[in-house]
C-alpha positions as CSV (number, residue, x, y, z in Angstrom):
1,X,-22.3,-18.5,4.2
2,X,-20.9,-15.5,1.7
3,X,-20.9,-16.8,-2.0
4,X,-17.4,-17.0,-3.7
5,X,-16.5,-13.2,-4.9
6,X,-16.4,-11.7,-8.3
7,X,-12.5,-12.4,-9.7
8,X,-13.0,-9.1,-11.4
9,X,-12.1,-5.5,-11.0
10,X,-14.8,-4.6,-13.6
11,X,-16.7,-1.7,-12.0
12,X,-15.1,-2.2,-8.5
13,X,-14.9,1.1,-6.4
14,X,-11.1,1.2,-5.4
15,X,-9.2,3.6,-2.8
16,X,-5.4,3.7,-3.6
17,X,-3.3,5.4,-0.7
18,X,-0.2,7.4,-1.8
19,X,-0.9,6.9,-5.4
20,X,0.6,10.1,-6.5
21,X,3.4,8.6,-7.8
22,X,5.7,5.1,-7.8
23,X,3.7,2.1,-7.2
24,X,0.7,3.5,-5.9
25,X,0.5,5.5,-9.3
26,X,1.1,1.9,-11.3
27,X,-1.5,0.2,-9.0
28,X,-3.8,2.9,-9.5
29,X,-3.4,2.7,-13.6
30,X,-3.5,-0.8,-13.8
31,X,-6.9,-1.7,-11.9
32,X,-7.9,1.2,-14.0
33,X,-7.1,-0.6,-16.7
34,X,-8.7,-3.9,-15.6
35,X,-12.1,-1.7,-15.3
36,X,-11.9,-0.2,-11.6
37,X,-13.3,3.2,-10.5
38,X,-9.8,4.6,-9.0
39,X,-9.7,6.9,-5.8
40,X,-6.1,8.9,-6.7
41,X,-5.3,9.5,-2.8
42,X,-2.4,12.0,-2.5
43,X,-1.1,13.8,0.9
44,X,0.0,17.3,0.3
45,X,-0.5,19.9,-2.4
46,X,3.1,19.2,-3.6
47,X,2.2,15.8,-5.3
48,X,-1.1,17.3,-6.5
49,X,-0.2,17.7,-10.1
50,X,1.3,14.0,-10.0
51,X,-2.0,12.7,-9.0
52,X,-3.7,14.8,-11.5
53,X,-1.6,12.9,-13.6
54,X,-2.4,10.0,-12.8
55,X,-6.2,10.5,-12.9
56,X,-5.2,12.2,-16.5
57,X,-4.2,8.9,-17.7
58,X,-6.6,7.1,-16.7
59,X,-9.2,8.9,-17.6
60,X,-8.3,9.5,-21.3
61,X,-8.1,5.8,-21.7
62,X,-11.6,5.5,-20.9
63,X,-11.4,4.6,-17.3
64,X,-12.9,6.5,-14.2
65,X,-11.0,8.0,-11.6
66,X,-10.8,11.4,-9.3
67,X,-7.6,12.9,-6.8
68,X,-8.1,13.5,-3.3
69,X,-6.3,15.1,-1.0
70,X,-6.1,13.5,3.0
71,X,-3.5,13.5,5.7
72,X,-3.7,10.0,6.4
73,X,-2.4,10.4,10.0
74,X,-5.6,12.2,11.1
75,X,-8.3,10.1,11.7
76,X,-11.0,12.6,10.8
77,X,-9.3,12.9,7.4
78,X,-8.8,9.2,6.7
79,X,-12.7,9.4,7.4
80,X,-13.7,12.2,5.0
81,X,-11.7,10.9,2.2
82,X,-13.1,7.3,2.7
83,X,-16.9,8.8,2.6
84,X,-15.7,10.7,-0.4
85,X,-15.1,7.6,-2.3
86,X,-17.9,6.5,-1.6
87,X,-19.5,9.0,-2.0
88,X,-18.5,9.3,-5.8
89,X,-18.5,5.8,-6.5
90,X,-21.2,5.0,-4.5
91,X,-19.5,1.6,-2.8
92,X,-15.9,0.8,-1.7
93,X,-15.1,-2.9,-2.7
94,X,-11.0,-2.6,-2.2
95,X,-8.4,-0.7,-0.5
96,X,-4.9,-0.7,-1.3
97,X,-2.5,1.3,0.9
98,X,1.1,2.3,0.0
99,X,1.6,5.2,1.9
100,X,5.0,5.7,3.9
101,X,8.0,6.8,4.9
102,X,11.7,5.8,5.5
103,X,14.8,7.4,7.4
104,X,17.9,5.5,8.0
105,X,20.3,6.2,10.8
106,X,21.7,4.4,13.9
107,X,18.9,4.3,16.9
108,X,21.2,6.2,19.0
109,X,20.7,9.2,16.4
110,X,17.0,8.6,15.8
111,X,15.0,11.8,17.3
112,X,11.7,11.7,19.5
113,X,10.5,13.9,16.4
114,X,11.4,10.9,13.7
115,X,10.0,8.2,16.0
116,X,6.7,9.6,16.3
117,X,6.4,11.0,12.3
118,X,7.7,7.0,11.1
119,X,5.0,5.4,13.7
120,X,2.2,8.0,12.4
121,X,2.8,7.1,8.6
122,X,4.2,4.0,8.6
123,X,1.2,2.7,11.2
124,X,-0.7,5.0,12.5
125,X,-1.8,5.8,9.2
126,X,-2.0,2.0,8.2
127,X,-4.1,1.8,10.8
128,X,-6.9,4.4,10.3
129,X,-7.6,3.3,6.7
130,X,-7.3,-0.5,7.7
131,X,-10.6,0.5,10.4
132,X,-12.2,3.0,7.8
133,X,-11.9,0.7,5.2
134,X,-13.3,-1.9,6.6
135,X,-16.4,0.0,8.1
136,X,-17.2,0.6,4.4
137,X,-16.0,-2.0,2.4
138,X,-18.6,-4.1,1.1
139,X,-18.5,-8.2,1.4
140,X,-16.2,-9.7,-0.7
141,X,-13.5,-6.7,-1.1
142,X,-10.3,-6.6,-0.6
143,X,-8.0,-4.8,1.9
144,X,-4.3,-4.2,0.5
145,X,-0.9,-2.7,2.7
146,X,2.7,-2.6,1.3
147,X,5.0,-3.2,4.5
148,X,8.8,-3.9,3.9
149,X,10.8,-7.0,3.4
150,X,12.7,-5.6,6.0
151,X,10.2,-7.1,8.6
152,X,12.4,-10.4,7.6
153,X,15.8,-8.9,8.0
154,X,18.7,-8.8,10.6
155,X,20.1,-5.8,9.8
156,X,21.1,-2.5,11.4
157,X,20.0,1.3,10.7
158,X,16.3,1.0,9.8
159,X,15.0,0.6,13.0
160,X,11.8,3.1,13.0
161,X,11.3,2.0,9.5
162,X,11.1,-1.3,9.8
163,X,9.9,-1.3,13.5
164,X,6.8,1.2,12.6
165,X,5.6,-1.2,9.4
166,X,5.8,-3.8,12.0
167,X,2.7,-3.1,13.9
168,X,0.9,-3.7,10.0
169,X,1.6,-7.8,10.4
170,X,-0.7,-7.4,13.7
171,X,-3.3,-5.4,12.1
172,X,-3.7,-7.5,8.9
173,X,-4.0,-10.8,10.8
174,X,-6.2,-9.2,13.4
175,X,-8.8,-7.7,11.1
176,X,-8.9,-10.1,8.5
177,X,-10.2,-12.4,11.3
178,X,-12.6,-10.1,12.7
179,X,-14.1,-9.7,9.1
180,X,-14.8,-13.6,8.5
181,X,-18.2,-14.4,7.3
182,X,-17.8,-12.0,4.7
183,X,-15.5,-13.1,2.4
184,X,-13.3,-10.0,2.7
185,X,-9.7,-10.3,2.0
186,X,-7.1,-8.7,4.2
187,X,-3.4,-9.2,3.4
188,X,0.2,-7.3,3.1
189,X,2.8,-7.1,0.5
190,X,6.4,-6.2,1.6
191,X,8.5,-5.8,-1.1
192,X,12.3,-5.8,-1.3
193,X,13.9,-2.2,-1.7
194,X,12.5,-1.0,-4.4
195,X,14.2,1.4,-7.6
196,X,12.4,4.2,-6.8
197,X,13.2,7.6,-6.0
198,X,12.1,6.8,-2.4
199,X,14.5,4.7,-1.6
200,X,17.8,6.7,-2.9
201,X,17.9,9.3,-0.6
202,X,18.8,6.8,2.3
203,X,21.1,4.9,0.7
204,X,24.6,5.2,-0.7
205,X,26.6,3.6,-3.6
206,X,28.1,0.9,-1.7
207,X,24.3,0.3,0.3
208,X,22.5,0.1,-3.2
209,X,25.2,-2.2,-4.5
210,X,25.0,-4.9,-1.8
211,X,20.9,-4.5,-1.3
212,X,21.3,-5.4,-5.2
213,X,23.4,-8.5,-4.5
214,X,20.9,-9.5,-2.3
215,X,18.4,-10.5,-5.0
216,X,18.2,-13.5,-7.0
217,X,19.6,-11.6,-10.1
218,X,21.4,-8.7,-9.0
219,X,18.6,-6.0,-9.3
220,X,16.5,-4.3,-7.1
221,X,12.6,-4.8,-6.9
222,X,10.9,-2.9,-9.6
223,X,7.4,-1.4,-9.0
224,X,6.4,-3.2,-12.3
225,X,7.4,-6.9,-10.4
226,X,5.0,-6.0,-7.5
227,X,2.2,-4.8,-9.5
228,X,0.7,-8.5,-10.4
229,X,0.5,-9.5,-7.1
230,X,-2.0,-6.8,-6.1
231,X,-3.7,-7.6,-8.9
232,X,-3.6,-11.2,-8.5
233,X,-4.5,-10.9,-4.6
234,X,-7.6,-8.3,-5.5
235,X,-8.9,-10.7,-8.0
236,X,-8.3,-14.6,-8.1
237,X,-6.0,-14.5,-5.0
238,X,-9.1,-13.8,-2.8
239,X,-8.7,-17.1,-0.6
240,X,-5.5,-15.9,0.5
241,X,-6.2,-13.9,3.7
242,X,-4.1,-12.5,6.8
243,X,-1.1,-13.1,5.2
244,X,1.9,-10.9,4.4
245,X,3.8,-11.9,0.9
246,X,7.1,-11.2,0.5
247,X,8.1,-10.2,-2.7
248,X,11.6,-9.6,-3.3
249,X,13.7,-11.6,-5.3
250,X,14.9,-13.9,-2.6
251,X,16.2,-10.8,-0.6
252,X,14.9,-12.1,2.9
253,X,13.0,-15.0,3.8
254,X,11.1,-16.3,6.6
């Protein structure tokens, strides 16, 4: 039987996907911050000077961290960027993946070209570092994907966004069985929409307003709200597992 694990990040290895920016870059500071060697992951050149950034911070507060570049989509990238991490760090003890992408349009308008590009980074890309991850993790991480609140709504226009973060329900419950024996965590948050700059461009005045009067007080999710449940699920909330936490305010509900 695997002992109880550490509810520490102190020297923990950590991968964060899409941490140029937004949450991931908040995640990525704050397990810093809690002692964790950070993986900056970042998908093009374009966000390269964000996770630079990023890695800046945390670095000149003491901490440990590098940027690396991979096109999560491609599963012979997923797996050089995962053997780079540990490769640097030596270990991989969590992964915590908020890579993805959004459109919003009716599904009579929705192009073969935008189906396929939602499905490859909305789950596609889930996918590959949920497998890579967990071929390197060692007992008693912790494996970490940001999904959508959506996945509890009734609602038109997001269909390939909320139809490709789908699939990540499936893969969580799947894996996190297959890993038993090892104390290894493997859960979802899906957030409500969150005030970002990734979720303006699909939305209009009237569609931010009512998503805001969909919340308990009127506001939408802020990346800072989100923040102490990764940390709270890669640390004490360990013996939750195979789950997917919506945290949103009361905007949907299951």
């Amino acid at each position: 039987m695997a002992s109880r694990p550490e509810s520490t990040l102190q020297g923990k290895a950590a991968f964060v996907g899409g941490a140029s920016r937004n949450l991931g870059a908040l995640i990525s500071r704050t397990i810093a911050a809690e002692g964790a060697r950070v993986a900056v992951h970042y998908n093009s050149e374009s966000s390269a000077a964000k996770a630079e950034s990023v890695v800046s911070d945390i670095t000149s507060s003491g901490g440990e961290a590098f940027a690396l570049q991979g096109d999560l989509t491609r599963p012979d990238q997923v797996e050089r960027v995962l053997d780079e991490v540990v490769g640097r760090f030596g270990r991989l003890d969590v992964s915590v993946n908020t890579a993805g992408m959004v459109i919003k349009k009716p599904v009579t308008e929705v192009t073969p070209e935008e189906y396929d590009r939602m499905f490859a980074v909305n789950s596609k890309a889930a996918f590959l570092v949920m497998k890579e991850a967990a071929k390197r993790i060692e007992d008693g991480g912790k494996i970490l994907t940001i999904v959508t609140s959506l996945l509890a709504a009734y609602t038109p226009l997001y269909s390939v966004y909320a139809g490709s973060k789908a699939p990540v329900e499936d893969f969580t419950r799947a894996l996190s069985k297959e890993l038993f024996g090892r104390n290894i965590s493997v859960n979802a948050i899906a957030p409500g929409p969150m005030d970002t700059a990734f979720f303006y461009p699909a939305e209009t005045d009237d569609s931010v307003a009512y998503l805001k009067a969909q919340s308990m007080n009127g506001d939408l999710t802020k990346i800072e709200y989100i923040v102490p449940w990764v940390k709270f699920l890669l640390t004490d909330g360990w013996w939750a597992n195979g789950q997917v936490f919506f945290v949103n305010g009361g905007f949907t509900t299951r």
